[in-house]
C-alpha positions as CSV (number, residue, x, y, z in Angstrom):
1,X,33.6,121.7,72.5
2,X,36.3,122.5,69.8
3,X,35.8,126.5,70.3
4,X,39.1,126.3,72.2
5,X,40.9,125.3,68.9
6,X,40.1,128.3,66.9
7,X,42.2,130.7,68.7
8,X,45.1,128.1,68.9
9,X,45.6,128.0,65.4
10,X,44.9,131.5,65.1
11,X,47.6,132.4,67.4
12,X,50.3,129.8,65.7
13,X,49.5,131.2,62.7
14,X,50.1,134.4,64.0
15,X,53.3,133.6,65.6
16,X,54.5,131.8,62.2
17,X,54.3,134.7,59.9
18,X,55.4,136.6,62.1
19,X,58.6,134.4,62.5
20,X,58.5,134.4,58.4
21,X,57.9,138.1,58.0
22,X,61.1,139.0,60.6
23,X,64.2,136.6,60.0
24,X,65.8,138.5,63.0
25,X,63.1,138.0,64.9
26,X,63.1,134.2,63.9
27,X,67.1,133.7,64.4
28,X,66.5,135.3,68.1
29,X,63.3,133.3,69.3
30,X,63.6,130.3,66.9
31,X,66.3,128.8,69.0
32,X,64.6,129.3,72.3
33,X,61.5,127.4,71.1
34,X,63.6,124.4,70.0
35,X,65.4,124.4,73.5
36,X,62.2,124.4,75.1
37,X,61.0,121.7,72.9
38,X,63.9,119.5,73.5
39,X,63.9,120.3,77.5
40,X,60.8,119.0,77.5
41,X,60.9,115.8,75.2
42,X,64.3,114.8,77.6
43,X,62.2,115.8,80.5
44,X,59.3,112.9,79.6
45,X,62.2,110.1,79.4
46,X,64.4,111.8,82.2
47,X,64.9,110.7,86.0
48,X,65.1,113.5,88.7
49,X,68.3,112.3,90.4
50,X,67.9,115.2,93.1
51,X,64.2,115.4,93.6
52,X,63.8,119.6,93.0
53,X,64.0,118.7,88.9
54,X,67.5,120.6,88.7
55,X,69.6,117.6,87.5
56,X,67.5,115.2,84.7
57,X,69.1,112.3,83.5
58,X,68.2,110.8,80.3
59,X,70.1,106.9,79.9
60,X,71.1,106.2,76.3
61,X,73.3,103.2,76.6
62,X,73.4,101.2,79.9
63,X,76.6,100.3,81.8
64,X,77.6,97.6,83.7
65,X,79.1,97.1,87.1
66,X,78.8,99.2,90.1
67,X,78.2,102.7,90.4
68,X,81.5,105.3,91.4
69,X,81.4,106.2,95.2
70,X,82.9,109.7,96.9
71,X,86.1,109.2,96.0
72,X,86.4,107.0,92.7
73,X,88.0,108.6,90.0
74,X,86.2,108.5,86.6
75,X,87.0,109.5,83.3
76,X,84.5,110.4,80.5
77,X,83.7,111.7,77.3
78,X,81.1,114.5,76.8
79,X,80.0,116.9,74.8
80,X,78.2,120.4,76.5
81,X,75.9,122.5,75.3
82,X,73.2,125.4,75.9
83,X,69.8,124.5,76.2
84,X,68.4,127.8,75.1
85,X,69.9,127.4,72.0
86,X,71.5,124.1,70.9
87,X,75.1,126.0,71.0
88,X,77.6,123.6,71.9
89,X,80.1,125.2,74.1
90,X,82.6,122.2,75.1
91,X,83.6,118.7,73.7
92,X,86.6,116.6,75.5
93,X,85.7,114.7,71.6
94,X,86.6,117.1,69.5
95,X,89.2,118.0,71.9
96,X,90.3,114.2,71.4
97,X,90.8,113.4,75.1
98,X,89.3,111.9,77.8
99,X,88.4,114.5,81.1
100,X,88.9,112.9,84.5
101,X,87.7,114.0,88.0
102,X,87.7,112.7,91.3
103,X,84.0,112.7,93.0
104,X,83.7,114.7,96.0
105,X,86.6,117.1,95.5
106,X,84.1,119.8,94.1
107,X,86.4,120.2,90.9
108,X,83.4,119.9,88.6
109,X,80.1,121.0,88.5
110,X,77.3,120.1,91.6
111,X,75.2,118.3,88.6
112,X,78.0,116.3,87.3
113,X,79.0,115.3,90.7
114,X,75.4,113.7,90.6
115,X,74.9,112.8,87.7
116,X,78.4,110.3,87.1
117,X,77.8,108.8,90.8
118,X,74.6,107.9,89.5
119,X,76.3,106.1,86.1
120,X,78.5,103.0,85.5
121,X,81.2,101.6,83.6
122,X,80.5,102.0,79.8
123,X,77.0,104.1,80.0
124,X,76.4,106.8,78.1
125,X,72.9,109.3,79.0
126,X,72.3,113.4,79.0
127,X,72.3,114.7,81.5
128,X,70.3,118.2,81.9
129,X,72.1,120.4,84.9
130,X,69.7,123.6,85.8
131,X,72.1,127.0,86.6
132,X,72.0,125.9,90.6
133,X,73.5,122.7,89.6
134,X,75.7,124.4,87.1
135,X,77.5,127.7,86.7
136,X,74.9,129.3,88.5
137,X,73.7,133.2,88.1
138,X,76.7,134.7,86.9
139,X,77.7,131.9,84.2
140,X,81.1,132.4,82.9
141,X,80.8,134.6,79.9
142,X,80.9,135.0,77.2
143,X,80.9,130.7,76.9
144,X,78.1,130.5,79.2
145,X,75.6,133.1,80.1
146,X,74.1,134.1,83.2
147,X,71.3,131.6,84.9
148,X,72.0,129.3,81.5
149,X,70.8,125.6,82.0
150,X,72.9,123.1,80.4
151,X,72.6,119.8,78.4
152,X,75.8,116.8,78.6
153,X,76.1,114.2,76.8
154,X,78.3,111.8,78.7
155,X,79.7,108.5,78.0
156,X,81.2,106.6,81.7
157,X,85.0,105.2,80.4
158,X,86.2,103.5,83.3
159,X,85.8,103.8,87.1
160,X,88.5,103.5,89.3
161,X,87.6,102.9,93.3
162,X,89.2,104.7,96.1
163,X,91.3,102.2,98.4
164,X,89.3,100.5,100.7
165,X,90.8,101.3,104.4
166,X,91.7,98.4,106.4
167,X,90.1,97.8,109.5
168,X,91.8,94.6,110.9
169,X,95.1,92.9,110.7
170,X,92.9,90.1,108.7
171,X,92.3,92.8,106.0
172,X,96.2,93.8,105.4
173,X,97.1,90.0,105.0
174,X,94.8,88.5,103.4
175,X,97.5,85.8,102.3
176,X,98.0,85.0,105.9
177,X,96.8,81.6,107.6
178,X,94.3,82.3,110.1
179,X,93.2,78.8,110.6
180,X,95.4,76.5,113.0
181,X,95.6,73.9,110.5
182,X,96.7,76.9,107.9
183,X,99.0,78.2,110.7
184,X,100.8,74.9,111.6
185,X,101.3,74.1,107.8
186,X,103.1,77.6,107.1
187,X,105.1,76.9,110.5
188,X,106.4,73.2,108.9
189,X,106.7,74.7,104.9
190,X,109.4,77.4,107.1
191,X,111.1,75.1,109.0
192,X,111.3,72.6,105.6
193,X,112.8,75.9,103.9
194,X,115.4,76.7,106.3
195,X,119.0,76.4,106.1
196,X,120.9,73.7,108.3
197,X,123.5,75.5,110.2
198,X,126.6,75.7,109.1
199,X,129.8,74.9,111.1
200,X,133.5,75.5,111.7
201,X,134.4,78.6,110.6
202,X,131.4,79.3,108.5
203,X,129.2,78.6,111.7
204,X,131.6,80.8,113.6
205,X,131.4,83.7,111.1
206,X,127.9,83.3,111.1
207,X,127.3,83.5,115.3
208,X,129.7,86.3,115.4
209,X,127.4,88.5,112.6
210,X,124.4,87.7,114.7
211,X,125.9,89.8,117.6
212,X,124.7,93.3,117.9
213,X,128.4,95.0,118.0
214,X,129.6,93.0,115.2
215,X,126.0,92.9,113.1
216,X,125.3,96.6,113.2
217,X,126.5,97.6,109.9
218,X,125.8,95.0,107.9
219,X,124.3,95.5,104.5
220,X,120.7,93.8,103.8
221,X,121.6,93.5,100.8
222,X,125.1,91.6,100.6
223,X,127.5,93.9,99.9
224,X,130.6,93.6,101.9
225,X,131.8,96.6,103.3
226,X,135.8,97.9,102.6
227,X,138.2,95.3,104.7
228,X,139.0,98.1,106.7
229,X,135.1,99.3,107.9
230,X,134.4,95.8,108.3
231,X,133.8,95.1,111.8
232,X,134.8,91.9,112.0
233,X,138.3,92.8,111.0
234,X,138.4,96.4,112.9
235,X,136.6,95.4,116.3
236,X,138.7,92.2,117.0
237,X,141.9,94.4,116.0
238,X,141.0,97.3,118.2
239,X,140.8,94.9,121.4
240,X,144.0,93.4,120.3
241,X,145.4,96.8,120.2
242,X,144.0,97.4,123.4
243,X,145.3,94.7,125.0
244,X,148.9,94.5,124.0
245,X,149.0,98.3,125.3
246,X,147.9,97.0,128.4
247,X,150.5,94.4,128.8
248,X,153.5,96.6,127.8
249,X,152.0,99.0,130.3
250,X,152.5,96.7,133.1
251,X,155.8,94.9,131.7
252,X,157.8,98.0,131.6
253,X,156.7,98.9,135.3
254,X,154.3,102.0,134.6
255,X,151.3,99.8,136.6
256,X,152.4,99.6,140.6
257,X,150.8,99.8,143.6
258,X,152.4,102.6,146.0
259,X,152.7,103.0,149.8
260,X,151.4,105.7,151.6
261,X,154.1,107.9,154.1
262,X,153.4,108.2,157.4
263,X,151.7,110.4,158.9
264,X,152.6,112.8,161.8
265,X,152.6,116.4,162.9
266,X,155.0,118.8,163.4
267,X,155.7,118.5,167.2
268,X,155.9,115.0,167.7
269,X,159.1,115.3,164.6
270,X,160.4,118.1,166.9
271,X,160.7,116.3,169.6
272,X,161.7,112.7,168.4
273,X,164.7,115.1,166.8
């Protein structure tokens, strides 16, 4: 029932002096046989986030809170490497700073785009992206070779949601009353707040601003205008100009109403002559 076993062992055995007889053989293959091995350890823990096994996800540390949607904007620390051979390619560690993305704007890999939507706040996992999901057949070499699947460890920062759109007056005042008891206590707080009007002059000043012509270049702010742009001095002063011009018009005589001649032809003045 064991027979099977013999030619197992034979073969390792095989294979290990082999690998001991021929270092160069042993620094070429050696690495390829711990990727495998490693692949498959991560692949016993892992979850298929995509169902056709090309992104595995391994969780190391759980995280807390809600997962990113299209849109959020995450950063993270990771660390890349080559799953055929343990090489590490990238590190935003080493580098000593934080990488962030935006989901759905296709600025990182398809596996990544997976993988963080599937991760929240403070979680680290590896994530293992097979070449579709990752720089595909051509790689980009010499870093990453062709058809090369890749391992990431990646630690979640922070999440930062997109801005929910509003879809009702409610939702862009959510201070406002809605209620009529709400609404008839902000109406009495206003009216409680407002200014008595003023009177005399004040009062006057004050009617005479809230008048289009005279109202239209005032500051929101405060700030009084020169004395000579201020239309409460030039207006009024432009219909007193006005009016005196009139009146000296039609003192001195230049306004009169005049008569109109007579009318006749030229025979009827011959013959009255």
């Amino acid at each position: 029932g064991m027979s099977w076993l013999i030619p197992l062992l034979a073969s390792c055995s095989l294979l290990g002096s082999s690998l001991h007889a021929r270092p160069a053989l042993r620094s070429a293959f050696w690495p390829r046989i711990s990727g495998v091995v490693r692949l498959s350890a991560a692949s016993s823990l892992a979850v298929d986030l995509v169902g056709d096994g090309g992104v595995l996800k391994v969780l190391e540390v759980e995280g807390a809170g809600a997962v990113p949607r299209r849109g959020a904007t995450v950063e993270v620390h990771y660390e890349g490497r080559l799953v055929a051979s343990g090489e590490r390619f990238d590190s935003s560690r080493v580098r000593g700073k934080a990488f962030s993305f935006t989901l759905g704007e296709g600025k990182v890999i398809g596996g990544w785009e997976v993988g963080l939507s599937s991760m929240k706040a403070g979680e680290k996992a590896t994530l293992v992206c097979s070449p579709q999901y990752a720089y595909g057949p051509k790689g980009i070499p010499p870093t990453i070779p062709p058809d090369a699947t890749l391992e990431f460890d990646v630690e979640l920062i922070s999440i930062k949601m997109p801005q929910s759109e509003s879809t009702s007056f409610a939702d862009d005042n959510p201070l406002s009353p809605r209620t009529p008891k709400d609404i008839a206590q902000a109406y009495e707080r206003k009216l409680a707040s407002k200014e008595d009007s003023r009177t005399g002059i004040d009062g006057f000043l004050d009617w005479a601003k809230s008048i289009y012509i005279f109202g239209f270049f005032a500051d929101e702010k405060g700030e009084l205008p020169p004395w000579y742009l201020n239309p409460l001095i030039t207006f009024p002063s432009i219909f007193v100009v006005v009016g005196i011009g009139f009146y000296l018009v039609v003192a001195l005589g230049g306004l009169h109403r005049g008569e109109v001649a007579p009318y006749g032809d030229d025979i009827s003045a011959f013959i009255n002559d």
